[in-house]
C-alpha positions, -999 to 999 in steps of 0.1 A, spaced: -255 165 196 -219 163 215 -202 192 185 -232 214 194 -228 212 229 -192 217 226 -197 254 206 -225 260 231 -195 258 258 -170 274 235 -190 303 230 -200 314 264 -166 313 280 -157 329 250 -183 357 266 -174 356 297 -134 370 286 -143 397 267 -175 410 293 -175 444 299 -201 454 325 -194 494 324 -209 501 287 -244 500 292 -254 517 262 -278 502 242 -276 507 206 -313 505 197 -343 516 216 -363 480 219 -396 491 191 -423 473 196 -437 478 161 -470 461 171 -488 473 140 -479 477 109 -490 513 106 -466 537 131 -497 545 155 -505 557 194 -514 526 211 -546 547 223 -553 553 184 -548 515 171 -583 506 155 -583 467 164 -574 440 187 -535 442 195 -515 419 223 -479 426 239 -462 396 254 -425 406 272 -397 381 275 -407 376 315 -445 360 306 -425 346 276 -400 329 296 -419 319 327 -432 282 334 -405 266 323 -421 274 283 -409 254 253 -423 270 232 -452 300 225 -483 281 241 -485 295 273 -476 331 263 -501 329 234 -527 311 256 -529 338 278 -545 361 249 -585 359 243 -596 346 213 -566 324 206 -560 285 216 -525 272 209 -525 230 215 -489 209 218 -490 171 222 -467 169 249 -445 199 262 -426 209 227 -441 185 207 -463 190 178 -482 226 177 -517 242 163 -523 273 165 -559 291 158 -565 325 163 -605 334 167 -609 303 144 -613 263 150 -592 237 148 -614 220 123 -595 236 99 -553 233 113 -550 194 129 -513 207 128 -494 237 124 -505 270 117 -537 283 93 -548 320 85 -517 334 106 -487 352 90 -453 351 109 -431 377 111 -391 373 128 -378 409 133 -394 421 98 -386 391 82 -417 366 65 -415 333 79 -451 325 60 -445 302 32 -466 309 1 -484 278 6 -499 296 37 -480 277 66 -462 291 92 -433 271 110 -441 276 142 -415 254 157 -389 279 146 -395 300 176 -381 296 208 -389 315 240 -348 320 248 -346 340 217 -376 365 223 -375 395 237 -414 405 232 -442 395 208 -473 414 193 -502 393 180 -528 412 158 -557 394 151 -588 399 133 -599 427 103 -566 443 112 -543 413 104 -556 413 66 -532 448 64 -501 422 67 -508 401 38 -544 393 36 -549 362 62 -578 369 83 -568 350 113 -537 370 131 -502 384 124 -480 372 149 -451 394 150 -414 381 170 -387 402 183 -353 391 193 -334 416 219 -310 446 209 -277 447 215 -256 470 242 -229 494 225 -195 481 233 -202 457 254 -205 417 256 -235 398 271 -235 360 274 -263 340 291 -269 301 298 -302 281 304 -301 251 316 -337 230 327 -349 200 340 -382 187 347 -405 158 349 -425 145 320 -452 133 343 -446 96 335 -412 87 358 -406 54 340 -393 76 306 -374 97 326 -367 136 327 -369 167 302 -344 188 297 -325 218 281 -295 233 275 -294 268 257 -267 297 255 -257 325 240 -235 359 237 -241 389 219 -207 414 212 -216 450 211 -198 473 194 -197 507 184 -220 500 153 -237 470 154 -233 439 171 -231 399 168 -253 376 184 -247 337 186 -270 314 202 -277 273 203 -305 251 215 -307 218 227 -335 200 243 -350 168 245 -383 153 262 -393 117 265 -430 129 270 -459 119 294 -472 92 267 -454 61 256 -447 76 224 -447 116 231 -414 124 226 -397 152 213 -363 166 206 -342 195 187 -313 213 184 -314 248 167 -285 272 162 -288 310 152 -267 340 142 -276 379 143 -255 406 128 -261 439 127 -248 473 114 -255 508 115 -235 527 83 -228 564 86 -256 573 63 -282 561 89 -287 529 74 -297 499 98 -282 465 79 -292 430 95 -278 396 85 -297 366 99 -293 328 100 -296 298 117 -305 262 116 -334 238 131 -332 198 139 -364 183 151 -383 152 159 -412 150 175 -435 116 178 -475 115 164 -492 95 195 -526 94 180 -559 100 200 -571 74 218 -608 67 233 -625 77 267 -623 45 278 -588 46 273 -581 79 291 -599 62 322 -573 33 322 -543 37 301 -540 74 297 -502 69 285 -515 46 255 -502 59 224 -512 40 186 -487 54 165 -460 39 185 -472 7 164 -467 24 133 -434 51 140 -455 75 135 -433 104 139 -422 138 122 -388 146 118 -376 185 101 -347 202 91 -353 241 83 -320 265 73 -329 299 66 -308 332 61 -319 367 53 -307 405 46 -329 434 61 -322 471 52 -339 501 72 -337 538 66 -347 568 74 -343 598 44 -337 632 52 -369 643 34 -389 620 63 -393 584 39 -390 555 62 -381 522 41 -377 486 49 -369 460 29 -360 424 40 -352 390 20 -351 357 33 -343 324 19 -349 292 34 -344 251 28 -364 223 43 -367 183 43 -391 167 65 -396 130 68 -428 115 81 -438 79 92 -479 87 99 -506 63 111 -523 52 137 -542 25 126 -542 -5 101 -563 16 76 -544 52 83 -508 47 78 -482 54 51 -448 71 48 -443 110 37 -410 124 26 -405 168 18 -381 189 4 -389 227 -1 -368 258 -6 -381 292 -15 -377 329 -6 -401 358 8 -392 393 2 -408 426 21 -406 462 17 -424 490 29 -420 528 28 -438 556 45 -442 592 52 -462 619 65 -475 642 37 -488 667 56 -492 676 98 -514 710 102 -528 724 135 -559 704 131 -555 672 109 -520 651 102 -518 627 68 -497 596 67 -490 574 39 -477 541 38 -469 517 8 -460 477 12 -450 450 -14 -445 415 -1 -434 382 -29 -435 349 -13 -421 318 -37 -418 283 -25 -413 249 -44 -422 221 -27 -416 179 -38 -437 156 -19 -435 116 -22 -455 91 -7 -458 58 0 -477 30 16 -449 18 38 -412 31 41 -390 22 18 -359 0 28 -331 -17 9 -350 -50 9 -364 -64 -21 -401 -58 -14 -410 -29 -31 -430 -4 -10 -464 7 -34 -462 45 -45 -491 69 -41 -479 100 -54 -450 118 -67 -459 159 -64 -439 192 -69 -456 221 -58 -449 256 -74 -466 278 -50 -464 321 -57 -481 349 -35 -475 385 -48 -493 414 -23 -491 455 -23 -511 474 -5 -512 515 0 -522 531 33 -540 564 38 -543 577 76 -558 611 86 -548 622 123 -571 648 138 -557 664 171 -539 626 185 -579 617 195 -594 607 159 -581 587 131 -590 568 104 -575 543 84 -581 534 49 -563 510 25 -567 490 -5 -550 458 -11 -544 434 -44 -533 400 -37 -525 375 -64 -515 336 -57 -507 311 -79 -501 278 -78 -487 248 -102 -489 211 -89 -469 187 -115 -464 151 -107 -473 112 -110 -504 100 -93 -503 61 -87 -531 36 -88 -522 0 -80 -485 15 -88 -498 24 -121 -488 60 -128 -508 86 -142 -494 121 -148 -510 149 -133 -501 191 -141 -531 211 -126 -528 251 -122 -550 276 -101 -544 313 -98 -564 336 -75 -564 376 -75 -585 390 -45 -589 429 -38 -583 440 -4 -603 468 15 -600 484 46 -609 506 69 -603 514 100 -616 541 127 -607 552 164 -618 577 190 -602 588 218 -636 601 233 -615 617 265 -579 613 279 -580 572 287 -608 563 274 -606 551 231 -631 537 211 -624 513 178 -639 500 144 -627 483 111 -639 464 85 -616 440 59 -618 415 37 -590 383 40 -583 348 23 -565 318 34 -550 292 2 -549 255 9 -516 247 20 -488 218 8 -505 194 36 -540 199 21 -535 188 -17 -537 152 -15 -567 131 -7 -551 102 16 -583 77 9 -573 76 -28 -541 98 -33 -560 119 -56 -556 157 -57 -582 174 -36 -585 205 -60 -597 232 -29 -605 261 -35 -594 291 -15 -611 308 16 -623 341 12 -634 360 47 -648 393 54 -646 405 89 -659 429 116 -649 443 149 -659 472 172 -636 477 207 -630 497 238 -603 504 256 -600 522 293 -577 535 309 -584 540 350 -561 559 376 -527 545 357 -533 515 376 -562 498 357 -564 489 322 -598 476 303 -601 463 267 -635 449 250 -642 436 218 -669 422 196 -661 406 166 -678 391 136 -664 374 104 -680 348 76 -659 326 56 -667 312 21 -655 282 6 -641 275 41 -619 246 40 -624 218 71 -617 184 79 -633 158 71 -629 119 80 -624 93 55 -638 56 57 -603 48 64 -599 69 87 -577 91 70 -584 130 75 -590 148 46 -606 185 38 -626 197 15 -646 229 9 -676 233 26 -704 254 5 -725 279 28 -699 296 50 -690 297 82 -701 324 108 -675 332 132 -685 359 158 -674 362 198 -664 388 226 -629 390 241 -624 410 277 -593 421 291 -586 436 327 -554 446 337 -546 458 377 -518 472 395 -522 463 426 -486 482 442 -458 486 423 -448 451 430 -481 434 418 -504 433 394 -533 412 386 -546 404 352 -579 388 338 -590 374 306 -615 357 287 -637 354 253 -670 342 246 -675 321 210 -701 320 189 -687 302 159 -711 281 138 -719 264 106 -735 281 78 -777 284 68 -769 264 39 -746 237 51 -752 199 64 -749 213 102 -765 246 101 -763 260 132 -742 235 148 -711 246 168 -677 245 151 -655 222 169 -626 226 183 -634 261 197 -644 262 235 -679 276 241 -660 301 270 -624 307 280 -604 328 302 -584 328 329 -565 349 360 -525 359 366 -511 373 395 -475 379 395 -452 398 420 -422 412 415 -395 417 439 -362 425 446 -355 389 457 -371 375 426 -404 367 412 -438 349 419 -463 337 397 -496 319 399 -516 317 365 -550 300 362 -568 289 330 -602 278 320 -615 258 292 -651 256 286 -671 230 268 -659 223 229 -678 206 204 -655 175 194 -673 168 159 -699 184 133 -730 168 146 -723 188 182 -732 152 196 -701 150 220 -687 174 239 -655 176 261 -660 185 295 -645 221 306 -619 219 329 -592 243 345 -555 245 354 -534 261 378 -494 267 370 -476 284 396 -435 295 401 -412 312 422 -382 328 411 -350 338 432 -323 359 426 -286 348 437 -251 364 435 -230 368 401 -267 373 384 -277 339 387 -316 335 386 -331 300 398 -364 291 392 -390 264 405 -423 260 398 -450 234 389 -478 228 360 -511 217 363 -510 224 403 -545 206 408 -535 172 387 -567 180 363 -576 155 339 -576 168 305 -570 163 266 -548 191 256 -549 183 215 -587 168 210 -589 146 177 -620 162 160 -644 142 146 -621 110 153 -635 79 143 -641 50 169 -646 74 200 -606 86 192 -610 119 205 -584 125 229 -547 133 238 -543 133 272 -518 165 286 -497 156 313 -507 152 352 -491 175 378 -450 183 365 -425 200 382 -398 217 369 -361 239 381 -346 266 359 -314 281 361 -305 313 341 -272 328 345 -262 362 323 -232 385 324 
């Protein structure tokens, strides 16, 4: 940690010698390229979100949750602050107890999706944002064909000629002041020049957590390069590294959160993840005379992960990971035709992801002593996804358009391997490919200046990912087949005296072959496909309110009606992990001393397991912060989460056995920031 530390140092004085505070041309325009299709944001047929660097920043954030928790329809979970993440967008967590289902991931045009289907969330880090688009529902199929979202990252342009360096540095409680403080340590510079720029950046941060064993810790280190050649062509050159460990605390009873909230059962059994991710990638962007946009991007990447699991005598073992793999995108566009009347766009996009992935496991973790630790499997996963898609929009007078596309996706996969019974071994080579058509269509009306209306239809899928393959009761190969979703929406957005903004929308989707979790006799979790669907429907409001120029007020919240299938064991029965009602309220001033914030956020009832016999009560939390600006650009914040102390589980175990559904969050924490840029 000390050598990273050191280069962190290094590079920011290194920043501060060369600033040059006069150039203050920025080389790029910052393009929020929300959707994939170039599009007025009155005219964009679906359910889009903008988060800026301020909301992404604020709260003393690890990581994405409280940015992305502020959006209807989605529920991102961490156990602990920075700790393990789930993301599911208009979806249930039956389906993702970790990491990220049904939800590409895009870096500044760059595919961070693996062709397994999972998205390393953890990558991200709010330091490095600048803004973030999430598209979810129908309209997210158009970026590869998962049904859930697109969530799209931007990092921040450079200034021409010019040098920018920043520091972060955080502390905070953890809530339980016998492990002791968080903290973090980030900084950066960027060198402008007169075509491109460098940017160079490192991470640090470490958390002891509210539980006993909660912790968390990384350091991650990234480099940006770009260049603009004299025939208008934008290069970019990205890399950087990650170094993370975070602990698996296990759920724990009611009776439990009552008395010993801090309890933690995989501290028996070091259950813990820890990852190492290197990626690099090459981006090209042009613009031809003849009015052809193209973009094409490859990235490579290289992972291990090691992983002690358990949290009981029956639901334990030892997981070790290597991948490496690739993802390539490129799209080109242009508009054929623009008359008085009607405008015609077209818009073509090839994406290849390619990831091999060796897993090992065993019963215990292997040491240099004699004893022998049994082997339960020894599996490389080939994993292929291939998708092109053309687009087709008609433009009538900027107040009508309509969308239409038509999608192929094919995915393959080879798994290859021994499987081991009472350390017997038994080969296993199994291959499943998939090819899935992919229609759209899409439709919005700007009935009169402010006021839009918005349809689309689309098919999606989601594959089983790497984590999915094994069945941990008998190490035998689950053999899942993939999801296959159709989806709905119809929306409305107002606009009222430039100070009010409205958005509605009503969605509904059905999922086949849908894969959840399901809970072994050992108390292992394992998934399997559930025959008669899933139906998946809801409303999501959004009001927006400028109060002055140095106020607004915002309001949010969604309404889920996600069940079981007619022809399933639980017909009817609500799919847990997704609260019945959520929403919540922001106000945030903004002034020339600094910033104030107060954000609230409401969590309904959720159904904790198929039957819909236990539910976990609703409950609410308050955040608040207050920002102040000081000389030499210095900005201090303070601020404090879960104002009200509310008891809650942040992360609930679904359908744990023994009562285990809970992970308790963290009581009332309080926290100082300090930024300083130049």
């Amino acid at each position: 940690m000390g050598k990273y530390i050191f280069a962190l140092a290094v590079i920011f004085t290194s920043g501060l010698c060369s600033s040059n505070p006069f150039a203050q041309t920025v080389l790029e325009a910052v393009q929020i390229e929300a959707y994939r299709l170039n599009t007025p944001e009155s005219l964009i047929p679906g359910a889009i979100h903008i988060v800026d660097s301020t909301e992404l920043r604020s709260f003393a954030a690890s990581d994405l949750s409280n940015a992305l928790n502020g959006i209807p329809g989605v529920k991102m979970e961490t156990r602990g602050d920075g700790g393990s993440r789930r993301l599911h967008v208009r979806g249930s967590a039956l389906r993702s107890p970790y990491s990220v289902r049904n939800t590409m991931l895009f870096y500044d045009g760059f595919v961070l999706t693996e062709a397994d289907g999972n998205s390393p969330l953890e990558w991200i880090d709010p330091d490095l944002v600048q803004s973030l688009s999430l598209v979810s529902g129908p309209a997210a199929a158009s970026f590869g064909g998962a049904y859930g979202g697109a969530l799209n990252i931007y990092t921040p342009s450079f200034t021409k000629s010019q040098t920018h360096a920043w520091a972060h540095t955080q502390a905070g409680t953890s809530g339980n002041p016998l492990l002791g403080m968080n903290t973090r340590i980030a900084s950066g510079v960027d060198f402008g020049f007169e075509n491109g720029g460098v940017s160079i950046s490192a991470i640090a941060t470490d958390n002891p957590g509210y539980r006993t064993w909660e912790w968390n810790n990384k350091t991650q280190l990234n480099l940006r390069f770009k260049y603009y050649d004299k025939k208008g062509g934008n290069h970019t050159i990205m890399a950087g590294h990650f170094d993370g460990e975070w602990a698996l605390p296990g759920a724990i009873k009611q009776s439990q959160v009552d008395t010993l909230p801090t309890a933690s059962p995989g501290e028996d059994f070091n259950a813990h993840v820890a990852r190492i991710r290197n990626i690099a990638g090459y981006k090209y962007q042009r613009v031809f005379d003849r009015g052809w946009k193209l973009s094409a991007s490859l990235l490579g990447r290289k992972t291990s992960k090691r992983n002690p699991y358990g949290t009981s005598q029956f639901y334990r073992g030892y997981k070790e990971e290597s991948g490496s793999g690739y993802s390539l995108l490129a799209s080109a566009g242009k508009k054929l035709h623009e008359g008085l009347v009607w405008s015609f766009d077209f818009e073509m996009t090839v994406m290849h992801l390619k990831d091999l992935i060796q897993i090992t496991e065993w019963d215990n973790e292997p040491t240099d002593l004699s004893v022998i630790s049994p082997m339960r499997y020894d599996l490389a996963l080939n994993a292929e996804q291939s998708f092109i898609s053309t687009s087709w929009v008609g433009t009538r007078k900027d107040n009508f358009r309509i969308e239409a596309q038509i999608g192929l996706s094919n995915r393959s996969r080879d798994i290859s391997g021994m499987l081991y019974t009472e350390n017997i071994p038994t080969l296993h080579e199994s291959k499943t490919n998939h090819n899935t058509i992919l229609p759209r269509i899409g439709v919005s009306w700007e009935v009169m200046r402010g006021y839009s209306l918005f349809a689309q239809a689309s098919s999606g899928f989601s594959d089983p990912t790497a984590f999915e393959i094994v069945n941990p009761e008998d190490g035998q190969i689950s053999d899942l087949d993939s999801e296959s979703a159709f989806g709905m929406e119809i929306g409305a957005r107002t606009q009222l005296f430039d100070k009010a903004k409205i958005s509605f929308t009503a969605y509904r989707s059905s999922v086949n072959s849908a894969i959840l979790q399901v809970v072994q006799d050992n108390d292992a979790i394992a998934f399997a496909n559930i025959d008669g669907g899933l139906m998946m429907g809801g409303f999501e409001l959004e009001i927006s309110y400028k109060i002055s120029d140095k106020m607004n007020f915002r309001a949010y919240g969604s309404k889920t009606l996600h069940e079981f299938g007619e022809d399933t064991d639980h017909s009817g029965n609500a799919l847990p992990g997704s609260p019945l009602n959520s929403g919540g309220l922001q106000i945030n001033s903004r002034q020339s001393w600094g910033n104030a914030s107060l954000h609230s956020r409401y969590i309904g009832e959720t159904p904790l397991n198929n039957e819909g016999s236990i539910m976990m009560d609703a409950y609410h939390v308050l955040d608040a912060s207050l920002s102040v600006n000081f000389p030499f650009d210095i900005v201090v914040e303070l601020g404090a989460r879960n104002l009200l102390d509310t008891e809650y589980s942040a992360w609930p175990q679904l359908n744990g056995v023994y009562g285990k559904f809970y992970n308790p969050a963290p009581p009332r924490t309080a926290y100082i920031s300090l930024r300083w840029s130049i």
